[in-house]
Every structure is written in structure tokens, then in C-alpha cells.
C-alpha positions in Angstrom: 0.0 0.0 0.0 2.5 2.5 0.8 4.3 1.9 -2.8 1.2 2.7 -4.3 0.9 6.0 -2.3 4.5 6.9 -3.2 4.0 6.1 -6.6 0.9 8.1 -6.8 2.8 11.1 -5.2 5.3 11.0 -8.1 2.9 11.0 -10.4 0.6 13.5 -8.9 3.7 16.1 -8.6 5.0 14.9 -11.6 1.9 16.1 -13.7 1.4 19.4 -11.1 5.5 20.0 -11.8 4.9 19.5 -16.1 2.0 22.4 -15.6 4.1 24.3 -14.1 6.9 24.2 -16.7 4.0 24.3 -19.6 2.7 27.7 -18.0 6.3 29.1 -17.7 6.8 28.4 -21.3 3.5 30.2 -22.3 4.2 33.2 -20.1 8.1 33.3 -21.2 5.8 34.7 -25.0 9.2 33.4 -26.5 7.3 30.6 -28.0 6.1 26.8 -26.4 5.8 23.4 -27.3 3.5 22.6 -30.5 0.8 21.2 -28.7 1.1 24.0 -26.2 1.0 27.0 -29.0 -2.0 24.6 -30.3 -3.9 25.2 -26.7 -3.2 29.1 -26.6 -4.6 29.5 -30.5 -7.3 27.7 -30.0 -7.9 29.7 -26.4 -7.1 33.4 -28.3 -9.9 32.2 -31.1 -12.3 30.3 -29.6 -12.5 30.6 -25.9 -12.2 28.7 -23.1 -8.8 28.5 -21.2 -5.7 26.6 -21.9 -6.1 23.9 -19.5 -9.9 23.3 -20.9 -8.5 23.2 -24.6 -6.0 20.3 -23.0 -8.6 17.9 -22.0 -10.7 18.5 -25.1 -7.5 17.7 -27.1 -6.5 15.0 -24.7 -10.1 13.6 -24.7 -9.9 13.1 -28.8 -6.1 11.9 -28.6 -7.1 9.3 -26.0 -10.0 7.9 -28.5 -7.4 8.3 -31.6 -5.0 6.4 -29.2 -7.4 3.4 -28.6 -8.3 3.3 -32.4 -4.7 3.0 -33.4 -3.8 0.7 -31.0 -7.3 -1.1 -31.3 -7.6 -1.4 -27.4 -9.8 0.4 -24.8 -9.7 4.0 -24.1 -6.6 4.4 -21.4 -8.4 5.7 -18.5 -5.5 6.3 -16.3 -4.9 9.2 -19.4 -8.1 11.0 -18.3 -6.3 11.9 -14.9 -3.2 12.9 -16.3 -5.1 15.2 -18.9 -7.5 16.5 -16.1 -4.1 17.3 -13.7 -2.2 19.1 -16.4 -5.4 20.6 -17.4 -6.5 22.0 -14.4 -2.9 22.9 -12.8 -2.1 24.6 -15.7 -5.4 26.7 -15.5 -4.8 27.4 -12.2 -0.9 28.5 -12.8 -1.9 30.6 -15.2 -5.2 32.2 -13.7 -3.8 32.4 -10.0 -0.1 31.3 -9.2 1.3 33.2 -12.0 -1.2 35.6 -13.2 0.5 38.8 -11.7 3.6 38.0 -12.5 4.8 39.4 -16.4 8.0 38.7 -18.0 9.3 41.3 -20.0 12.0 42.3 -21.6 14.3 39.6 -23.9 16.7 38.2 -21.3 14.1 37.7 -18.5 11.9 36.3 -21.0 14.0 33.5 -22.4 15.6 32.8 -18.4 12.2 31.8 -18.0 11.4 30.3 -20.9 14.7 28.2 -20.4 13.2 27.8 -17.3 10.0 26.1 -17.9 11.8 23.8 -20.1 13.9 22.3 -17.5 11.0 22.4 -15.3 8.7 20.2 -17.6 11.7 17.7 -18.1 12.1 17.6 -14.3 8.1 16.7 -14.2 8.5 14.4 -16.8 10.7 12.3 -15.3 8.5 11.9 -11.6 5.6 11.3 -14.1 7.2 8.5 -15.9 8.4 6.5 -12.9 5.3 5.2 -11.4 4.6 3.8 -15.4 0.8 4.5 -14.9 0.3 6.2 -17.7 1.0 8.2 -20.6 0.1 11.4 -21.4 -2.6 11.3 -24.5 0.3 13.1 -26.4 3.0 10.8 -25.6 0.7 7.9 -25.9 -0.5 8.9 -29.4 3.5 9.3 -30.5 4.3 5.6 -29.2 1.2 4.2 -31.0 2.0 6.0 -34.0 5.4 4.8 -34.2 4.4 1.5 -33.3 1.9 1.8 -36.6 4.4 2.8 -38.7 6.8 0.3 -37.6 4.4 -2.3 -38.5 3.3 -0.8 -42.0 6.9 -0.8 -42.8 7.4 -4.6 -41.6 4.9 -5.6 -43.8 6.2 -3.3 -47.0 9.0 -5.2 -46.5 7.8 -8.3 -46.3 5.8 -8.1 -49.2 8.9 -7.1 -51.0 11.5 -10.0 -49.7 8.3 -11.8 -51.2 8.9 -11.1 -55.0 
């Protein structure tokens, strides 16, 4: 019992840690992940906040995932995406929000910052081996696809 508590602390503070790192990125305005610039577009066009445009993403990635892999929707992946969701609302609406970063060098310090900070909360996340973020999950199951589509090319072809 108290391995599963541990291992559900890393991962908790693993995912809380990742937020953090995400919302130092976006407030650094020097520029953020792919799927993060995705999250602020779709926030600056459409509404809702960041961390709501993460679960919706994460919720389709999650089905995408199952298709691909032709399993069951990993539900482990709706906590992760709910965490990072919500902690990175809450960063950015209330730990953060009345801090700015201007000017270049203080900018990219933090941008820098929230780098090393995601990669810090990536490795606590990993080491419990839960579950994977949608994003991360949707990369391995893509690979994997590919990896067999290119198995069989090449079968086909040591055929003839």
C-alpha cells in the first residue's frame, strides 16, 4: 500500500510539476511546445482557457489512441489530462497571473526555465509507469503503426 501512495505522489507532482513548466513556457511569450501554441490559438480564437483546450484535445487523442492501438480507451490518461489541465489553468489564472515577464533576457531565463522544469516533471511522471500522457501515448502508438506498416512493406517485397 505504501508503494502505491508513493507512486501516486510522483505522479501527482510529476503532472502538477509539467503544468508548471507548460505555463512558464507560455508566459516566457518566447514561444512553447507545438501542442502547447495549439492550446493558446485555440484559447485566443475560440474561448475557453488553456487547460480546458487540454482535456478536449487529450479527450480526442485518448480515443485516436485506442483506435490505433485497437484497445480500450486508457483511463489512467483521463487523470493525467485533467491534472495538467486544471494545474495549468490554475498557474496561469492564479499562481502566475500577476507575474509578467518582459524584456528579452528575462523572458527567455524563463522560458529556459519552464523547459527544464517540464523535463524535471516528466521524469517523476514516468516513474510510477501509470500512464501516458494522450500526447505521448498517441507518438508511441503511431510509431508503433508505422513500424508495422513498414514490416509488412517489407515483407511483401523480400516476397517477389
Amino acid at each position: 500500500m505504501r508503494t502505491f501512495l508513493v507512486k501516486t505522489l510522483f505522479y501527482i507532482v510529476g503532472l502538477t510539476i509539467i503544468s508548471l513548466g507548460v505555463t512558464l513556457t507560455i508566459k516566457a511569450d518566447l514561444g512553447a511546445g507545438a501542442w502547447d501554441a495549439m492550446n493558446v490559438g485555440l484559447t485566443e480564437i475560440i474561448g475557453f482557457s488553456v487547460g480546458n483546450w487540454v482535456i478536449i484535445i487529450g479527450s480526442i487523442l485518448i480515443g485516436t489512441n485506442a483506435l490505433i492501438a485497437r484497445e480500450r480507451p486508457d483511463i489512467l490518461a483521463v487523470v493525467t489530462i485533467l491534472v495538467i489541465g486544471k494545474m495549468i489553468d490554475f498557474w496561469l489564472i492564479t499562481g502566475l497571473a500577476p507575474f509578467s515577464f518582459t524584456g528579452f533576457l528575462t523572458q527567455f531565463i524563463f522560458l529556459i526555465l519552464g523547459i527544464v522544469v517540464i523535463a524535471i516533471g516528466v521524469s517523476l511522471y514516468l516513474q510510477p509507469n501509470y500512464s501516458l500522457n494522450p500526447i505521448d501515448g498517441w507518438w508511441h502508438y503511431r510509431n508503433g503503426l508505422a513500424y508495422r506498416l513498414l514490416s509488412q512493406k517489407r515483407s511483401r517485397k523480400d516476397l517477389l
